[in-house]
ROMAR-905250 format. One record per residue (C-alpha): residue in one letter; x, y, z. Coordinates in steps of 0.02 Angstrom, whole numbers, padded with zeros to 5 digits, always signed. Example, Ala and Ser with C-alpha at 12.3 -4.5 7.8 and 13.67 -1.06 7.14 Angstrom:
A+00615-00225+00390/S+00684-00053+00357/
This chain:
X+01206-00566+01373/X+01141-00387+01358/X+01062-00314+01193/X+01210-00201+01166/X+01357-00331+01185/X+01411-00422+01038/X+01547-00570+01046/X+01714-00528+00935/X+01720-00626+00802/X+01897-00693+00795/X+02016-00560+00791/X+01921-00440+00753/X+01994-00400+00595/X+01973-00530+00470/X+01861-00665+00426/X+01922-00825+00384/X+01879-00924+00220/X+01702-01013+00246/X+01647-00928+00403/X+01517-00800+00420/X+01508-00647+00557/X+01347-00702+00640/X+01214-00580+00704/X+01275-00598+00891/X+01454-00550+00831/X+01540-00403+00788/X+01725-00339+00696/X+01818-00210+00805/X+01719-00056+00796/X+01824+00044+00674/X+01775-00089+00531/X+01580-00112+00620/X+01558+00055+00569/X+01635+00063+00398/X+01499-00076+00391/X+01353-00003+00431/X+01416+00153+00311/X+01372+00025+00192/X+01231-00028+00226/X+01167+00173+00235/X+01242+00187+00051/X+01135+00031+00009/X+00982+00090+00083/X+00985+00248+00025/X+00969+00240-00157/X+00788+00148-00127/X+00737+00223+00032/X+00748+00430-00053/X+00667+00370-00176/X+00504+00345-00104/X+00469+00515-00043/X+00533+00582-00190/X+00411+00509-00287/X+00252+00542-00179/X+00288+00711-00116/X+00334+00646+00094/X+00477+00747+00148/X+00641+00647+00113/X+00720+00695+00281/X+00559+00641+00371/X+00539+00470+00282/X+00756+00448+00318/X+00709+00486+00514/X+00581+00369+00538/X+00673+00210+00448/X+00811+00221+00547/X+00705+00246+00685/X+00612+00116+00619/X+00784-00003+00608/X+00795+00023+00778/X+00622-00034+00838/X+00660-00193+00722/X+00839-00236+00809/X+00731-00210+00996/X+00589-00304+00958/X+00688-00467+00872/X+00837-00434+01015/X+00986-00412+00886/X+00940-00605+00820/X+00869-00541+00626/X+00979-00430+00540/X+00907-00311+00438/X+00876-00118+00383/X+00685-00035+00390/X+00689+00063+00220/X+00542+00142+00124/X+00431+00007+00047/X+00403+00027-00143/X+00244-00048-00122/X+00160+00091-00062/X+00196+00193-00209/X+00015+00184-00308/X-00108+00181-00153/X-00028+00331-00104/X-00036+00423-00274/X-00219+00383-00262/X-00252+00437-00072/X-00191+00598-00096/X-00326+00604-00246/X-00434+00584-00107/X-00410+00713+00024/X-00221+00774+00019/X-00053+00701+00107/X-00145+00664+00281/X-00250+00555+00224/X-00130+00462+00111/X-00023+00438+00287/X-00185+00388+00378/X-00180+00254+00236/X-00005+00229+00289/X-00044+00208+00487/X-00169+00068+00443/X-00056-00033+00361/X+00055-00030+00496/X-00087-00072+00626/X-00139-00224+00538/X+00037-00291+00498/X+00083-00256+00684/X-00074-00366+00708/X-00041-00506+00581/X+00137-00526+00659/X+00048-00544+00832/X-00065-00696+00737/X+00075-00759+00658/X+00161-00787+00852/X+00014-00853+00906/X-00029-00964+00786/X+00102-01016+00678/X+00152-00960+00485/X+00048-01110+00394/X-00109-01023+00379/X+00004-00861+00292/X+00069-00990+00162/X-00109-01057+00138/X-00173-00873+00104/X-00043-00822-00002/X+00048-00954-00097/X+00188-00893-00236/X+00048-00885-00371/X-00035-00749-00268/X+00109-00670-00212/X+00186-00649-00372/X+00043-00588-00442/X-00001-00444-00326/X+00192-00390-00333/X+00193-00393-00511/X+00017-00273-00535/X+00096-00134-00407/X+00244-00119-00524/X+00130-00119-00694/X+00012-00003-00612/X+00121+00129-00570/X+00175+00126-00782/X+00058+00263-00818/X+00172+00380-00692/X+00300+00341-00770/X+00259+00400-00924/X+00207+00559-00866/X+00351+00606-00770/X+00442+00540-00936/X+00373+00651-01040/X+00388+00793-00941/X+00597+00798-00954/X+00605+00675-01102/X+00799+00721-01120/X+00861+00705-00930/X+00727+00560-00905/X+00823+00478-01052/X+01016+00536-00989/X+00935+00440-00803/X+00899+00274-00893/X+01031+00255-00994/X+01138+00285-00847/X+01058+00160-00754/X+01069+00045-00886/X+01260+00065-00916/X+01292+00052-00730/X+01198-00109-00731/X+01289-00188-00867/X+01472-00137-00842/X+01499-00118-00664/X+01538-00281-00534/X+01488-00294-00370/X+01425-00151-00247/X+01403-00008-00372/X+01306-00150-00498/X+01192-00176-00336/X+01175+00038-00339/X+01148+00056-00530/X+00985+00138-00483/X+01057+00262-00371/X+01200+00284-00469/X+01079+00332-00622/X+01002+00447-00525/X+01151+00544-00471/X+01193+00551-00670/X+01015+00603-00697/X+01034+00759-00570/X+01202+00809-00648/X+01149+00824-00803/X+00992+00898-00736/X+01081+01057-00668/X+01198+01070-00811/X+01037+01084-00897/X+00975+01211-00786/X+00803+01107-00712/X+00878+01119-00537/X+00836+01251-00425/X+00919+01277-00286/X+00819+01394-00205/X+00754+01291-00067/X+00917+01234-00039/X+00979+01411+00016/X+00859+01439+00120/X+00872+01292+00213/X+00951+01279+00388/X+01075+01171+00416/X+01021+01074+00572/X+00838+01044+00619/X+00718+00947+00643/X+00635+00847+00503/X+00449+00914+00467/X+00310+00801+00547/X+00140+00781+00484/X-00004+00714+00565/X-00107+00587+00479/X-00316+00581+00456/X-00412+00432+00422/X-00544+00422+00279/X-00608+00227+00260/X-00631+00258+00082/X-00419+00291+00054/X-00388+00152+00191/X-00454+00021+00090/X-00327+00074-00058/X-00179+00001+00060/X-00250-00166+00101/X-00141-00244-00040/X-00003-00167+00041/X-00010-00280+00208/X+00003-00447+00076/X+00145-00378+00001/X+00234-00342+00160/X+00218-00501+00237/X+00292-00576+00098/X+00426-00482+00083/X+00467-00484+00267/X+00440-00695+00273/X+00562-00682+00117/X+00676-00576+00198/X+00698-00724+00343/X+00714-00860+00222/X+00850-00748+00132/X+00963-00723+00306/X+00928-00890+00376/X+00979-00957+00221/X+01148-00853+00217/X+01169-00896+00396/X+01133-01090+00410/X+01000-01038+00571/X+00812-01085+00550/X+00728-00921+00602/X+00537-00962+00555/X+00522-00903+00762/X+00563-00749+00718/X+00442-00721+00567/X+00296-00648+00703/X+00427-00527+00794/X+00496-00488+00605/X+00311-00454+00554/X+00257-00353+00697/X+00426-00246+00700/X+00378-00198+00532/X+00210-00138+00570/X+00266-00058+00723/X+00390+00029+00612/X+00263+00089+00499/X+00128+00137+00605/X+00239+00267+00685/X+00304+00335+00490/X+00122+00346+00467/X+00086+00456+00607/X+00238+00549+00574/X+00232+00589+00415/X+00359+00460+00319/X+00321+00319+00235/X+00299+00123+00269/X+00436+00026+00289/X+00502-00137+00241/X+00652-00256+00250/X+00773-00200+00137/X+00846-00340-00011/X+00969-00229-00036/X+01058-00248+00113/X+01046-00424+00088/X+01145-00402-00064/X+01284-00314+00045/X+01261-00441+00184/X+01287-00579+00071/X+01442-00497-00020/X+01539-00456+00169/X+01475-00603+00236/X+01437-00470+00401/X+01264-00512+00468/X+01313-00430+00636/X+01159-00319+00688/X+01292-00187+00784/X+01322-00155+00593/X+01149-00117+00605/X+01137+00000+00729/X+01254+00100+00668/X+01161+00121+00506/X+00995+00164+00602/X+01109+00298+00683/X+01187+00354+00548/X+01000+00399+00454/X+00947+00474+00604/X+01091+00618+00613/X+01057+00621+00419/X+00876+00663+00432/X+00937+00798+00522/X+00996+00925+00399/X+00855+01013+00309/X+00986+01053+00166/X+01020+00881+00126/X+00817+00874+00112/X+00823+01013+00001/X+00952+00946-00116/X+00825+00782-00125/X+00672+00876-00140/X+00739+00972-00310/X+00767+00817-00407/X+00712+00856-00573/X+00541+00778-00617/X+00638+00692-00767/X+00750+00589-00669/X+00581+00524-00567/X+00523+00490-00741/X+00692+00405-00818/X+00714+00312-00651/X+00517+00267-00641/X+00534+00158-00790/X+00679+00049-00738/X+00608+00040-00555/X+00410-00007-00585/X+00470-00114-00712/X+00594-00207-00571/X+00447-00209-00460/X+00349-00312-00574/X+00528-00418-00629/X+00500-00468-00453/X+00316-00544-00444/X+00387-00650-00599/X+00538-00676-00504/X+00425-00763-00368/X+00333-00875-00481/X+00508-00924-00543/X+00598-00989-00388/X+00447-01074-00336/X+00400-01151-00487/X+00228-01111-00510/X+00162-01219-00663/X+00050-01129-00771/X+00010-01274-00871/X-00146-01284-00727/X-00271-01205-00777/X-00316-01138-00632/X-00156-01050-00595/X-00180-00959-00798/X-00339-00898-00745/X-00278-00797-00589/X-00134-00736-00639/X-00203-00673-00814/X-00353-00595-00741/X-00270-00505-00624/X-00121-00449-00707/X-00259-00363-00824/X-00354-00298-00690/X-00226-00224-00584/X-00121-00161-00761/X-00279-00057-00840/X-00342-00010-00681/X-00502-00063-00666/X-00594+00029-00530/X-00761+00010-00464/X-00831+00155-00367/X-00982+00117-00231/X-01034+00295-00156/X-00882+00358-00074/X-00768+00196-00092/X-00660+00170-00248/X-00581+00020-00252/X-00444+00017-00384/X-00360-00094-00506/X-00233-00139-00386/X-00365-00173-00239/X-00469-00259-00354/X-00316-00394-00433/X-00266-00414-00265/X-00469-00480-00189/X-00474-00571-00374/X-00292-00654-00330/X-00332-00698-00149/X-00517-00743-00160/X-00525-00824-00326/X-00378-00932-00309/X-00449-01017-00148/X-00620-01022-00248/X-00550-01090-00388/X-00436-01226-00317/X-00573-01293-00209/X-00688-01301-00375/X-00527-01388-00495/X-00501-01506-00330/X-00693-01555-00329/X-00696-01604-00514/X-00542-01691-00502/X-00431-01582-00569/X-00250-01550-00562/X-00225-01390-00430/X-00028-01406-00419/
């Protein structure tokens, strides 16, 4: 069967009660599309975010994850359903790059990331996922997720307090959103705060549209090349943890939903992603990951077909396009990043909790107290450690104290006898 010719699933039309639209399958292409509208709509309210936050050009970062989306379909052959959007994750070693030496070297950060998750997913073919789930088991996990989110609490603040009243307009509106709306738009609340936020910000006069008027309609997105400085480099290496465990939980997710064991495609998954992000990197967007959200809209159509897929890769592509809809991004007022911040690092660390929680990591062990507690504090208060040119910061520092000293530890508990899980 070729890579561009998908089975119809029944009709075409419907879906009967109890059956699912598999990835191989397709609707007609009227409701494929509508589909993959969707999924843009549920990409979008994460994936603009990103940029928005750290200063990458939102049109640039939109190009290269459907791009990205693409790569992902090509490299799996249509058998993993899923959309390339910007990875939150990325968030604080970027903010701290750019300390460093500006934007380039931040993306130079990026490009490495890529490079050694393409690499990882090449290991992971090769050898198997067993020694991934050794490295990183859910106490680990959760606790490196969870530090990125608390991190990033100090930006937060600051954006906060720079538009205190549209900040607080943006989280209450995410907030109601959340709690009185069902289904799709629950799944958006952040989005949907967002739009509230930048309403009420130009009623309240802290959008300019300036940029916006001088923007041209149809162009090109802006590229920027990426340098490499060692010293930022080593600020991402918590990144390429994160990543593989949300791309392995990703798979679980879908093959789950879908009734297919697709552990062979964890290595393709892992190197798609790293493919995807190496070329954001040199690009000038931002890494990529696979996107939970579009679980969420896979699981409520019960649609896994990838065409749906391509036509959302498409879709950001002709999006990116427009350098006045990256002009209307770029003038979000600094008080819905603030508003928005809270509710959004705060998910991010909802998450590494969320880990321990479905795996049931018992913290009655001692040994699992320790790690966690000494790196939440680590990675939470930032503490750095500076060696000539090389900071490494709180979240580099949880993240070595949450790999290393959980194998160290374990052994030690195991040797004297002690309880380990």
């Amino acid at each position: 069967m070729s890579l561009f010719s998908w089975t119809l699933h029944g009709s075409g039309s419907s879906i009967k009660a109890g059956e699912v639209v598999l990835p191989e399958e397709r609707l007609t292409w009227p409701r494929t599309i509508g589909i993959g509208i969707q999924h843009i709509v549920a990409m979008f309210g994460a994936t603009f975010l990103v940029p928005i936050l750290t200063g990458l050009p939102p049109t640039t970062t939109l190009f290269f994850s459907g791009i990205g989306t693409a790569l992902f379909l090509l490299i799996t052959r249509n058998k993993l359903p899923s959309y390339l959007g910007s990875s939150f994750a990325f968030l604080a070693p970027i903010a701290a790059a750019v300390t460093k030496g500006g934007m380039a070297v931040a993306l130079g950060g990026v490009v490495a990331t890529g490079v050694l998750l393409a690499v990882v997913g090449l290991i992971v073919n090769q050898f198997g996922i067993g020694w991934v789930n050794w490295l990183l088991p859910p106490v680990v996990t959760g606790s490196i997720v969870m530090i990125i989110g608390l991190n990033l609490a100090g930006a937060a603040k600051g954006n906060f307090q720079k538009g205190p009243l549209v900040a607080i307009v943006t989280l209450v509106a995410v907030a109601l959103i959340g709690a009185v709306t069902k289904g799709f738009i629950n799944r958006i609340s952040i989005f949907g705060g967002v739009v509230v936020g930048y309403v009420f910000g130009i009623m309240h006069g802290d959008v300019k549209f300036d940029t916006f008027k001088a923007a041209k309609w149809v162009a090109m997105p802006h590229f920027t090349s990426p340098s490499f400085k060692m010293s930022a480099i080593v600020l991402f290496l918590p990144v390429v943890l994160v990543l593989m465990a949300e791309n392995v939980g990703h798979i679980k997710a879908v093959s789950a939903m879908t009734g297919r064991n697709l552990d062979d495609q964890i290595g393709k998954a892992l190197f798609a992603d790293g493919v995807a992000t190496t070329l954001a990197g040199v690009g000038g967007g931002s890494g990529t990951t696979t996107y939970a959200e579009n679980i969420g809209t896979m699981a409520a159509t019960k649609i896994y077909s990838t065409a749906a897929y391509w036509v959302a890769a498409a879709g950001a592509i002709l999006l990116s396009l427009s350098p006045k809809f990256g002009a209307i991004l770029s003038a979000t007022p600094v008080g819905v990043l603030g508003g928005v911040g809270v509710v959004l690092y705060g998910m991010i660390a909802v998450l590494g909790a969320k880990i321990w929680i479905e795996n049931r990591v018992n913290f009655s062990i001692s040994t699992n107290l320790i790690v966690v507690a000494t790196t939440l504090i680590i990675g939470t208060a930032d503490m750095s450690w500076t060696r000539g040119s090389y900071t490494f910061t709180g979240i580099v520092n949880g993240t070595l104290f949450a790999v290393i000293g959980y194998r160290v530890l374990t052994a030690l508990a195991k040797s004297a006898g002690n309880p380990t899980d």
